[in-house]
C-alpha positions in Angstrom: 0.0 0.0 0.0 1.3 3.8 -0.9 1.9 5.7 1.6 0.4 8.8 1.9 1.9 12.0 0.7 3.4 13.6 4.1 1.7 17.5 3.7 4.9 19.8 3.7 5.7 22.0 6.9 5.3 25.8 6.6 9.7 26.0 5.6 8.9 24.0 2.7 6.1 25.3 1.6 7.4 28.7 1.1 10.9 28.1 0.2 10.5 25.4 -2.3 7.0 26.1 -3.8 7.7 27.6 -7.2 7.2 31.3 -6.5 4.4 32.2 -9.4 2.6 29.8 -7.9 3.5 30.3 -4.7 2.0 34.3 -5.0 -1.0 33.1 -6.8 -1.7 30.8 -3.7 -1.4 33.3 -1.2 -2.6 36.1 -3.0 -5.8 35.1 -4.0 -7.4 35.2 -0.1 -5.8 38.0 0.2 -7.1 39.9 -3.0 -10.7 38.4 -1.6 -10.0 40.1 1.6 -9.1 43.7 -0.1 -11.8 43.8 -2.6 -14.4 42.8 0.4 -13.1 45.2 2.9 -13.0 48.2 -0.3 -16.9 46.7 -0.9 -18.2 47.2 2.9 -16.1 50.4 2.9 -18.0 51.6 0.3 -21.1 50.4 1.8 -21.7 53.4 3.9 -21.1 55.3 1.4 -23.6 53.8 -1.0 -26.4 53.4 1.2 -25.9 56.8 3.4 -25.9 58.3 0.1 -29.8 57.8 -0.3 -30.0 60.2 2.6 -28.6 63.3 1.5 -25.7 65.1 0.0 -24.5 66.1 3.1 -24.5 62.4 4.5 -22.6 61.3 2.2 -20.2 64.3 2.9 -20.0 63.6 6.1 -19.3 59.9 6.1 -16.7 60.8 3.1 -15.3 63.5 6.2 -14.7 61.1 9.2 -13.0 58.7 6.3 -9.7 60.2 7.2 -9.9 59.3 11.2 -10.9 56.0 10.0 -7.7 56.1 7.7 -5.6 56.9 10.9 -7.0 54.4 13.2 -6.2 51.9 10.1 -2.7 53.5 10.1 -1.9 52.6 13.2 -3.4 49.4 12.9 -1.1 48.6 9.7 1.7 50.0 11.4 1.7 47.5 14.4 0.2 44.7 11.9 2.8 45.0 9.1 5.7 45.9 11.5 5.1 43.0 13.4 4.3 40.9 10.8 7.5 41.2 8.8 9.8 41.0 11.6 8.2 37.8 12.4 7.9 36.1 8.8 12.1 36.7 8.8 12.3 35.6 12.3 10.3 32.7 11.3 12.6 32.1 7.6 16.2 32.3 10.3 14.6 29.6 12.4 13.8 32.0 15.3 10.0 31.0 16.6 10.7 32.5 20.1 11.6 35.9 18.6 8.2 35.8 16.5 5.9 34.9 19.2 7.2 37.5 21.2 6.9 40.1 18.4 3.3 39.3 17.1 2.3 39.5 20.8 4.1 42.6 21.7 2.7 44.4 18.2 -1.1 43.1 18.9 -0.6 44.8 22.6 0.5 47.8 21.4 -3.0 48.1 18.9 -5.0 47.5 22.1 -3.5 50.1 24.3 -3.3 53.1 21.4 -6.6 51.6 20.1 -8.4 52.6 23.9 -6.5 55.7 23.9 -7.7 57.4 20.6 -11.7 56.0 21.6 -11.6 57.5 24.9 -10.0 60.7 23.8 -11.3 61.2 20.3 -15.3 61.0 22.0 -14.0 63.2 24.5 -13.3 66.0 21.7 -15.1 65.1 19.2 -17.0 68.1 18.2 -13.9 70.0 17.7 -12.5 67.2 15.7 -15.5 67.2 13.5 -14.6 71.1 13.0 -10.5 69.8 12.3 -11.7 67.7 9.6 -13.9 70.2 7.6 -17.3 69.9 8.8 -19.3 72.8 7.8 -22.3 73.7 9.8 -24.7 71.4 7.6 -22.4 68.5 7.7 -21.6 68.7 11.3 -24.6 66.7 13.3 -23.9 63.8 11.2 -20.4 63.8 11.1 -20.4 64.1 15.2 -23.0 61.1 15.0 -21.1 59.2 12.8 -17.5 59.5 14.2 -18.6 59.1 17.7 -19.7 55.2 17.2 -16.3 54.6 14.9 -14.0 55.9 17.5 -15.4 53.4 19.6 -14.5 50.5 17.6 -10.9 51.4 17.0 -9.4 48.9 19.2 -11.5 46.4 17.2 -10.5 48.1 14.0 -6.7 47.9 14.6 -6.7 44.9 16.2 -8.3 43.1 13.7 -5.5 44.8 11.1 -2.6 43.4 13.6 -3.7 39.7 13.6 -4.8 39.9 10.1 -1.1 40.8 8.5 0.3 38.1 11.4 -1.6 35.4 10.1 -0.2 37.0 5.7 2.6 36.7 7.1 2.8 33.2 8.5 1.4 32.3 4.8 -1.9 31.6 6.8 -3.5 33.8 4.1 -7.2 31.5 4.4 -7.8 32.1 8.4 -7.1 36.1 7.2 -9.2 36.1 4.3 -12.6 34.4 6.3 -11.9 37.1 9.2 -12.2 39.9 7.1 -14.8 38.4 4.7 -17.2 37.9 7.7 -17.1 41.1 9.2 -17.9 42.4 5.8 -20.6 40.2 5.6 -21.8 41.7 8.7 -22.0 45.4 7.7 -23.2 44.5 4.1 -26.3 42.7 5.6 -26.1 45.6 8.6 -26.4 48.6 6.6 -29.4 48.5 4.9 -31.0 47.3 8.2 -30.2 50.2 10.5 -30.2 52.6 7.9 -33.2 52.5 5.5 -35.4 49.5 8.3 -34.5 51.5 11.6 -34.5 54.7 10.1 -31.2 55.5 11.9 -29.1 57.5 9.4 -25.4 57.7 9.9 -25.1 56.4 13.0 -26.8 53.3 11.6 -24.2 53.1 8.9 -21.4 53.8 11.6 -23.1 50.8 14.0 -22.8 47.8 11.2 -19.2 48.7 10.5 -18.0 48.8 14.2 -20.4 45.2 14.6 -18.8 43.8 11.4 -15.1 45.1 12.7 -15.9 43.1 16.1 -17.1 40.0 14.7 -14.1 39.9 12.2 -11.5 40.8 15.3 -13.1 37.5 17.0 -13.1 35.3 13.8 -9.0 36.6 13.3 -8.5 35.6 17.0 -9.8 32.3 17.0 -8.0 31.8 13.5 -4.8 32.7 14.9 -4.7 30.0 17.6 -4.8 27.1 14.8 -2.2 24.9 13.0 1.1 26.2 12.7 0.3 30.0 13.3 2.2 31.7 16.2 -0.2 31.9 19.5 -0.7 35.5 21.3 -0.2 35.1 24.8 0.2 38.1 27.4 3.5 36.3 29.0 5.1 37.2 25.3 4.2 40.9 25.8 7.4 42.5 26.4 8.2 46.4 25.4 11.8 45.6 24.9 13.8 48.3 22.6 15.0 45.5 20.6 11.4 44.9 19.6 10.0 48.5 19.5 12.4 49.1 17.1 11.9 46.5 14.8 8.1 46.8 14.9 8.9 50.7 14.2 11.1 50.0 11.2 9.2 47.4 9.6 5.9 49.1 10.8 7.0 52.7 9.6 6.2 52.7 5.9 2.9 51.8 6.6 2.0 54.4 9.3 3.4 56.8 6.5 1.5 55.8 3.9 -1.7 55.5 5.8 -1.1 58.5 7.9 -0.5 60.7 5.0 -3.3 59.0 3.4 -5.4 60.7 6.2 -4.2 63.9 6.0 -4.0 63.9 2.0 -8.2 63.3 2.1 -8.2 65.6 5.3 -6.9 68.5 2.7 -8.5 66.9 0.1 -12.1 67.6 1.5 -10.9 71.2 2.8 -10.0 72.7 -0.3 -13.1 70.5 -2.5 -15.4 72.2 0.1 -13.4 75.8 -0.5 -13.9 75.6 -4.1 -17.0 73.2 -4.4 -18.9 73.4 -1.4 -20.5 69.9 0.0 -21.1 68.6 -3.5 -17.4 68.9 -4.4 -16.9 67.2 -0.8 -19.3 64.3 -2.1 -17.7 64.1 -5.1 -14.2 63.8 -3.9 -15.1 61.0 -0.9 -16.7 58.9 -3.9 -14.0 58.9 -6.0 -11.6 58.3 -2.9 -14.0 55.2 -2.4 -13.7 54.0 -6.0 -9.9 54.5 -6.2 -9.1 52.6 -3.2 -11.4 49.6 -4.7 -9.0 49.8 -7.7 -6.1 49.0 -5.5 -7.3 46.8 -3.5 -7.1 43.6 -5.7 -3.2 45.4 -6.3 -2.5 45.6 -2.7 -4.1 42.3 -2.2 -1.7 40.7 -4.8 1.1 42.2 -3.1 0.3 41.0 0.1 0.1 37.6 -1.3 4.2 38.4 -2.1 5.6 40.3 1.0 5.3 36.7 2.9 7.5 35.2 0.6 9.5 38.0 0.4 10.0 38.5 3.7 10.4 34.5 4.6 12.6 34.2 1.7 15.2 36.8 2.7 15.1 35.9 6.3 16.4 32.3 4.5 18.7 34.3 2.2 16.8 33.1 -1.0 17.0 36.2 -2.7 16.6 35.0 -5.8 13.2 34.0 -5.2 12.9 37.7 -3.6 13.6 39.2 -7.1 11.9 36.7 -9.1 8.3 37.3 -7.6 9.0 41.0 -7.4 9.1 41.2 -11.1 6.0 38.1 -11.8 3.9 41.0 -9.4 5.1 44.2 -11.1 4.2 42.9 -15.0 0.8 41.6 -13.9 -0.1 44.3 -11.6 0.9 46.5 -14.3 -1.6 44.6 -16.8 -4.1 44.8 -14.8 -4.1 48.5 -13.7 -4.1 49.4 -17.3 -7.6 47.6 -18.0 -8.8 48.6 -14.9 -8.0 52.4 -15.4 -9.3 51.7 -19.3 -12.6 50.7 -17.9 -13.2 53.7 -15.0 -11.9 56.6 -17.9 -14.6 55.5 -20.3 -17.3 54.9 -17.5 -16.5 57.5 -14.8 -19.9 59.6 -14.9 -21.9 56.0 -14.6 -19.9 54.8 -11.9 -20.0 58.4 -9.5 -23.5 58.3 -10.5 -24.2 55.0 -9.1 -22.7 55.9 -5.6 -24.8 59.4 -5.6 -27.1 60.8 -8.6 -26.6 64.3 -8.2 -25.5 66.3 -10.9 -22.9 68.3 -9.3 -21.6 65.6 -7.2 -21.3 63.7 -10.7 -19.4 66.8 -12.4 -16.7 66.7 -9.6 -16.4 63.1 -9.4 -16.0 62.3 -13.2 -13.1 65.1 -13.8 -11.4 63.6 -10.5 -11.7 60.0 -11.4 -10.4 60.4 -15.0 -7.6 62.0 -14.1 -6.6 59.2 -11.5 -7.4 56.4 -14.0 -5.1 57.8 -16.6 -2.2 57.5 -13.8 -3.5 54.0 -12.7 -1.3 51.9 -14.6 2.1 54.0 -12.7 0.7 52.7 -9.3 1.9 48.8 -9.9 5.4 50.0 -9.5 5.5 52.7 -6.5 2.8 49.7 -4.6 4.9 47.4 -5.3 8.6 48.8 -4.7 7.2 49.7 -1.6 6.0 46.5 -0.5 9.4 44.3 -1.1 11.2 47.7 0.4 9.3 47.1 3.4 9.4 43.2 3.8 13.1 42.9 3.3 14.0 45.4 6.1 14.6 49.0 3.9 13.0 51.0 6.7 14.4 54.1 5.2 13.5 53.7 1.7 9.9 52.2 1.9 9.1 54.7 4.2 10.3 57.3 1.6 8.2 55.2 -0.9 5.1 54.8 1.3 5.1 58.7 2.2 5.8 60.0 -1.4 2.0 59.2 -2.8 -0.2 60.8 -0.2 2.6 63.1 1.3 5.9 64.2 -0.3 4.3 64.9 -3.8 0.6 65.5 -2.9 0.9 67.5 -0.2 2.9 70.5 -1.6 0.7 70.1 -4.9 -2.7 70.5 -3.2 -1.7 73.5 -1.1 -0.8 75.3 -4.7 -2.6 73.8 -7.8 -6.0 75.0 -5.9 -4.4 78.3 -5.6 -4.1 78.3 -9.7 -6.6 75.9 -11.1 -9.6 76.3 -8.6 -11.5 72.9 -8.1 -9.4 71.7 -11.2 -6.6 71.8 -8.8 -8.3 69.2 -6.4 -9.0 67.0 -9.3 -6.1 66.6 -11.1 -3.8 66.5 -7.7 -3.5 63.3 -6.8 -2.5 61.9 -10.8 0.5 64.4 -10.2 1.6 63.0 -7.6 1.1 59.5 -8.8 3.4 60.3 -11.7 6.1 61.7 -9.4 6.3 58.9 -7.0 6.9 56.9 -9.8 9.7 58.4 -11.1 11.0 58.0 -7.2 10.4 54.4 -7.1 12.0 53.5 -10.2 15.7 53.8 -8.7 14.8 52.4 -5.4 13.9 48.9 -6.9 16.5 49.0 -9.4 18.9 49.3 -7.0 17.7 46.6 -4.6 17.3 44.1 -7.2 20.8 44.6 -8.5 22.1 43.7 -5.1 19.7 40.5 -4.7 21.1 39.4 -8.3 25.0 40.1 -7.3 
């Protein structure tokens, strides 16, 4: 009788599987889980946009405190996670458990801290962002119940880029997936059944955060992946600071995402008033579904990268680097092809108002025409990241939302009026481009000497 084929430990799998396949593997739950989250993201924004203009302002408003609670989440996920996928390749399954618990402590204790602090002030918050006096009930209403699901929120980000980075990319995938279930079937519910409005909308994303924190949680104590236990919690420098340098480039590029919408939405409601606010949030919504099967792909290829390095395969490192940048490439260009030709439709779909639409179809074109550019910065950035350049991803990470765009969007306004909001953001897409370029060319010609 044949014996049966013994299943290969988690060292095997990712250092002998070849790496095309390899990426497909573990990209494809995690391309599910971007494209899900980017679905219930733009959930709210769909069904609070039967309300009112200035709903859907609002809820496009408090989108950049989200963006920093998810910053910080990323930043203790992602720094966490890559020092424990190369702890993990080196042969070091002490130093990982330690990290992924420290990291997932950390989320909890800043998680409490902005909740508590960001209800206590949140009326002049709402004012910080850009509510205007029409916006401002709803954007109170709706930030209050988000700021009280942070520690979910991040948390849920920490154990979800543990478990990528273990190459348990299923147990991440059905976390996510369920809490977007959640505030899928939620939404309608509270806010067209109850008749609750925003704070409806803001109720089935903190429930569907929750439930997918508890699914991630229960993943993470089965098979192979690393266990979170308080006696592994330990704020040592040595881990601080590798948390901080492979968590870094995230918080930049999230952070700066925040800000970049914050002054986004300022000078849209300067020049456009709450229609040009509406617009803007909708295309923000659209665009970041475009990247998300991107990011996903990449996601499925920093474990590998990261693993792979720690095991001083950097062959491997180079070879999936390039299989991700010509298909990500590929398929920004169709993608971009398809929003350029139906921009008006899809704005239109999100919220029929003819101004909103106006605002929206300029902005979107603009960004689709750069799409295609956006393979290479996501990507540089990503193996930048994974194989320890804390320096140069987070130069990489910040130039999108923050080196470029924020110079441009305090003076292309100034000279182009709302056109200056639109065409911002394909600017600075161009020019982090032409920054990335040298990065990766660099770092691949030292993984192929």
């Amino acid at each position: 009788m044949r014996e049966p084929k013994k299943k290969p430990d988690r060292r095997e799998y990712l250092t002998k599987t070849p790496v095309p396949q390899l990426i497909l593997r573990l990209s494809i739950p995690t391309i599910i889980s971007m494209l899900v989250t980017a679905i219930y993201n733009g959930a709210d924004t769909y069904f609070v946009g039967t309300i009112s203009t200035s709903a859907t302002a609002a809820v496009g408003l408090v989108f950049s405190v989200m963006a920093i609670i998810q910053a910080i989440g990323f930043f203790a996920g992602h720094g966490s996670g890559n020092c424990l996928s190369r702890a993990l390749g080196a042969g070091n399954r002490k130093e990982a458990e330690e990290v992924a618990s420290t990291g997932f402590a950390l989320a909890i204790i800043i998680g409490i801290v902005i909740a508590v602090l960001g209800n206590v002030f949140a009326e002049p918050l709402a004012t910080f962002i850009g509510a205007t006096p029409s916006t401002m009930d709803d954007t109170v209403s709706y930030m209050r119940i988000i700021l009280m699901g942070a520690p979910f929120m991040m948390c849920q980000f920490v154990i979800n880029n543990q478990l990528r980075f273990q190459g348990s990319a299923v147990y991440a995938m059905i976390g996510l997936l369920s809490g977007a279930i959640v505030n899928v079937i939620l939404d309608p519910v509270l806010i067209l059944g109850l008749d609750l409005g925003v704070a409806g909308a803001a109720i089935a994303t903190v429930a569907g955060q929750l439930i997918g924190f508890i699914i991630l949680f229960i993943g993470s104590r089965r098979g192979e992946n690393l266990r979170i236990h308080p006696r592994d919690v330990h704020f040592t420098s040595h881990l601080l600071l590798a948390i901080v340098n492979g968590g870094a480039p995230s918080l930049f590029r999230q952070g700066l995402a925040a800000v970049s919408t914050l002054l986004l939405n300022h000078f849209a409601g300067d020049f456009g008033g709450d229609p040009a606010i509406a617009g803007m949030s909708v295309v923000s919504k659209v665009t970041m579904f475009m990247f998300s099967a991107l990011i996903g792909f990449g996601q499925g290829y920093q474990p590998v990268c990261s693993f792979n390095y720690g095991a001083g395969l950097k062959s491997r490192v180079r070879e999936g680097y390039i299989f991700c940048l010509k298909w990500g490439t590929i398929f920004l260009t169709l993608l971009g092809t398809l929003c350029f030709i139906f921009a008006p439709d899809i704005v239109r779909f999100f919220r029929n108002d003819p101004e909103v639409v106006a605002v929206g179809e300029v902005a979107l074109r603009c960004q689709a025409a750069a799409l295609p550019l956006c393979a290479t910065i996501i990507m540089t950035n990503m193996m930048l990241q994974s194989i320890g350049r804390g320096i140069k991803a987070s130069i990489t990470s910040s130039a999108r939302n923050g080196i470029f765009f924020i110079p441009l969007i305090l003076i292309l306004p100034q000279f182009f009026d709302l056109t200056g909001v639109e065409i911002t953001q394909t600017i600075a897409d161009i020019l982090s481009f032409i920054l990335a370029v040298p990065f990766a060319v660099s770092e691949l010609r030292k993984m192929k000497d």
